[in-house]
C-alpha positions in Angstrom: 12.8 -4.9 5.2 9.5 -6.2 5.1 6.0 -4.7 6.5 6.1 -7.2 9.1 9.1 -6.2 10.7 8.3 -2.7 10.9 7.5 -1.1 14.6 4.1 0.1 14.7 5.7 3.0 15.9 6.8 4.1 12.4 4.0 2.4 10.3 2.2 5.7 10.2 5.5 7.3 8.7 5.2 4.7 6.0 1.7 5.0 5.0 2.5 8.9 4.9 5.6 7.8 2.7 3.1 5.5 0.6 0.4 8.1 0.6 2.8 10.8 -0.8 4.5 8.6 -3.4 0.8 8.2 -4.9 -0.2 11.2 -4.8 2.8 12.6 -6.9 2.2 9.4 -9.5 -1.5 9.8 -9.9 -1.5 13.2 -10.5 0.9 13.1 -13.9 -1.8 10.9 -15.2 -5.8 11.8 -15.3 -6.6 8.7 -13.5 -9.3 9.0 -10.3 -6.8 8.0 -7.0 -9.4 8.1 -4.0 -10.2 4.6 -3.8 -6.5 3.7 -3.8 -5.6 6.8 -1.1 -8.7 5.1 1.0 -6.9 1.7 1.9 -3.7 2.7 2.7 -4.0 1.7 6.6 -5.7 -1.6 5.4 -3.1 -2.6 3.4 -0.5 -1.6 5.7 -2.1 -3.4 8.4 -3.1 -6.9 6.3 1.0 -7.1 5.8 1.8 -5.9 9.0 -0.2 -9.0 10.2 -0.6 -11.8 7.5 2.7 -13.5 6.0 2.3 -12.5 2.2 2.7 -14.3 0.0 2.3 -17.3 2.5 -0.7 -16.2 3.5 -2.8 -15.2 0.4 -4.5 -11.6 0.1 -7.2 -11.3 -2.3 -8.4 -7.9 -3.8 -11.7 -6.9 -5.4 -10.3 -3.9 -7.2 -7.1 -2.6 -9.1 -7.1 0.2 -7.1 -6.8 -1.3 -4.2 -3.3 -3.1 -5.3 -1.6 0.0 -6.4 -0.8 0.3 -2.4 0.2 -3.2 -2.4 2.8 -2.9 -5.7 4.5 0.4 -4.6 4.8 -1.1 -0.6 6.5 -4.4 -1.9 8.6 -2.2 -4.7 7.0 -4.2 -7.7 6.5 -2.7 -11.0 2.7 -1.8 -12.2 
């Protein structure tokens, strides 16, 4: 299932899913996380509302697209 077709209802479960999976991956490595904890709504609503990867999404950091790899299961 895509972001898309999620009900908004439950897109607060999945960025607390998201959130939770990072958490537990950034801290086996000594690697700073806040940045990529910060845009977990915004990423979650950019798919929720653009087509990816019809519609293209352009990131200024690589923090920023460890939210967008783990939400469409892709590998880092």
């Amino acid at each position: 299932m895509t972001i898309d077709l999620i009900e908004v209802q439950e897109l607060k479960q999945l960025a607390d899913e998201i959130r939770s999976e990072i958490s537990f991956l950034m801290t086996k490595v000594d690697v700073p996380f806040k940045a990529t904890l910060a845009v977990v709504e915004l990423t979650i609503a950019i798919h929720h509302v653009f087509h990816a990867p019809a519609d293209k999404i352009l990131w200024d950091v690589g923090e920023q697209v460890r939210i967008y790899v783990i939400s469409n299961n892709s590998v880092c």
